[in-house]
C-alpha positions in Angstrom: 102.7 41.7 165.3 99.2 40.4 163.4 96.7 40.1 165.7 95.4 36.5 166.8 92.4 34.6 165.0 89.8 34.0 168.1 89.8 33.6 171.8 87.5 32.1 174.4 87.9 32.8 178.3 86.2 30.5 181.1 86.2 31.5 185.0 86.2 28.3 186.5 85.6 26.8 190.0 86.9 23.5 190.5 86.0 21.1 193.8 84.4 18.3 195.3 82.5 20.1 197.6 81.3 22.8 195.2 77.4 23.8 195.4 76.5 25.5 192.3 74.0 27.1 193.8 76.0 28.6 197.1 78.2 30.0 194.2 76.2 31.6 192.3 74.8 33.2 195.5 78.0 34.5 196.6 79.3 36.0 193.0 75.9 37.1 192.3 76.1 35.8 188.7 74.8 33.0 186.8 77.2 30.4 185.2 77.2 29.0 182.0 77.0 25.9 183.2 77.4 24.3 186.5 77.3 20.6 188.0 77.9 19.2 191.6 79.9 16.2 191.7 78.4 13.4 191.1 75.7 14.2 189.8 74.7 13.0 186.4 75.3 15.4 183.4 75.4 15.6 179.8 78.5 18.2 178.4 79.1 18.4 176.3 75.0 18.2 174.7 76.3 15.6 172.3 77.5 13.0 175.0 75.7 10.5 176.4 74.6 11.0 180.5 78.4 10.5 182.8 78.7 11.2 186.3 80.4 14.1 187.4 83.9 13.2 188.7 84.4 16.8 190.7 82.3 20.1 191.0 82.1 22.4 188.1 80.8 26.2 188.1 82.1 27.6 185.2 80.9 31.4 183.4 82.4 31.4 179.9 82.8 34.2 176.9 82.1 32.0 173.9 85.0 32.5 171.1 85.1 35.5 169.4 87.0 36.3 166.1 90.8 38.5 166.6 92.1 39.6 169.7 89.3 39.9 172.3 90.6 38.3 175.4 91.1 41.3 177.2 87.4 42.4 176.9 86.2 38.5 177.3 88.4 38.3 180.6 87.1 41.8 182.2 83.1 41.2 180.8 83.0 38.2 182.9 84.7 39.5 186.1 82.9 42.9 185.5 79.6 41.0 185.9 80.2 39.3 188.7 80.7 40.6 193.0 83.8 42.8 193.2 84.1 41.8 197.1 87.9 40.7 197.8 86.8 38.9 200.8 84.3 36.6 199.0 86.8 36.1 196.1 89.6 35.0 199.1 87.0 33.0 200.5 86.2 30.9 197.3 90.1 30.8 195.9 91.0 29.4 199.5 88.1 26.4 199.3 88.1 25.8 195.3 90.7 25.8 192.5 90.0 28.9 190.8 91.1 29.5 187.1 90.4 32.0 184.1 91.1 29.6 181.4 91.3 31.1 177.8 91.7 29.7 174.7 94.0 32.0 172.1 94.1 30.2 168.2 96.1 31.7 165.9 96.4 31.3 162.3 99.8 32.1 161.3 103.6 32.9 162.7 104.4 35.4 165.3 100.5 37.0 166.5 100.1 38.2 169.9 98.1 39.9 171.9 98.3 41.3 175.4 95.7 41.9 178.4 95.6 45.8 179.9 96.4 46.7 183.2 93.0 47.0 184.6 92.0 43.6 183.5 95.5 42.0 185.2 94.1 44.4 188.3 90.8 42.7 188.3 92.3 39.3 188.4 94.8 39.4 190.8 92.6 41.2 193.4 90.5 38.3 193.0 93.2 35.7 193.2 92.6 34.5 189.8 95.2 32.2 187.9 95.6 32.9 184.3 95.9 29.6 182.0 96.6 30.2 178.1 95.9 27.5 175.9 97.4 28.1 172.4 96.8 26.6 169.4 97.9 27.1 166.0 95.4 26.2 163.0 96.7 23.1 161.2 97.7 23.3 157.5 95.1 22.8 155.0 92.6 24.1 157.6 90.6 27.4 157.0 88.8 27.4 160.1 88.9 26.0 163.5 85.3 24.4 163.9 86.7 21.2 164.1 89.1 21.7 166.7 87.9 21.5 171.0 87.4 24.5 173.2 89.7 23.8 175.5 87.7 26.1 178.0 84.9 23.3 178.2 86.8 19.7 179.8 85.1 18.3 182.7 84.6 14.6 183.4 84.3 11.3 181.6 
């Protein structure tokens, strides 16, 4: 099986009560970017201002080239508290994701996640979403396509 062109993984928080700032406190990490609900934001930089239509805090990989979504997942866990209770405590209140985007760029690539990294999410409670996509024809890259690890609000 080939390996798979790039991925991207986002640890996301989700709710309308979310204070950016009490999470970053309790995973003892910085996001990538972070927004209470309505507030005003611009996200992506090229929009104009919207409001905020939930809470976002949201610590992302960037994409990478072949199969690094193992390594993405486990970097940003890795970097952030590794105490159950505060994870069970935030997966209770907030909707709780790891949200990676896998593109591939021709038939039947895979890749697979090790079992420390599966380890590290479900002692946290984490969901896993896969978004996969599969460069169009005539395409030799995928600049022009969304990363789906970045929707928020309108």
């Amino acid at each position: 099986m080939a390996e798979i062109a790039q991925s991207s993984a986002s640890l996301r928080f989700f709710g309308d009560d979310l204070d950016p700032a009490e999470l970053t406190r309790l995973l003892a990490g910085q996001p990538t970017y972070a927004v209470r609900k309505g507030d005003i934001h611009t996200h992506p930089p090229n929009q104009p201002p919207r409001i905020a239509l939930n809470g976002l805090w949201r610590l992302s990989s960037g994409c990478d080239k072949g199969d690094q979504l193992d390594h993405q997942i486990a970097s940003i866990l890795k970097t952030l508290t590794s105490d159950v209770a505060v994870w069970a405590d935030l997966v209770r209140r907030f909707k709780v994701d790891m949200f990676c985007g896998v593109w591939l760029d021709q038939v039947n690539q895979g890749l697979g996640l090790t079992p420390s990294t599966l380890k590290l999410l479900g002692e946290r409670g984490i969901k896993l979403d896969l978004d996969i996509y599969r460069r169009p024809r005539g395409h030799s890259d995928f600049r022009n396509q969304i990363d789906p690890a970045h929707p928020l609000a309108k």
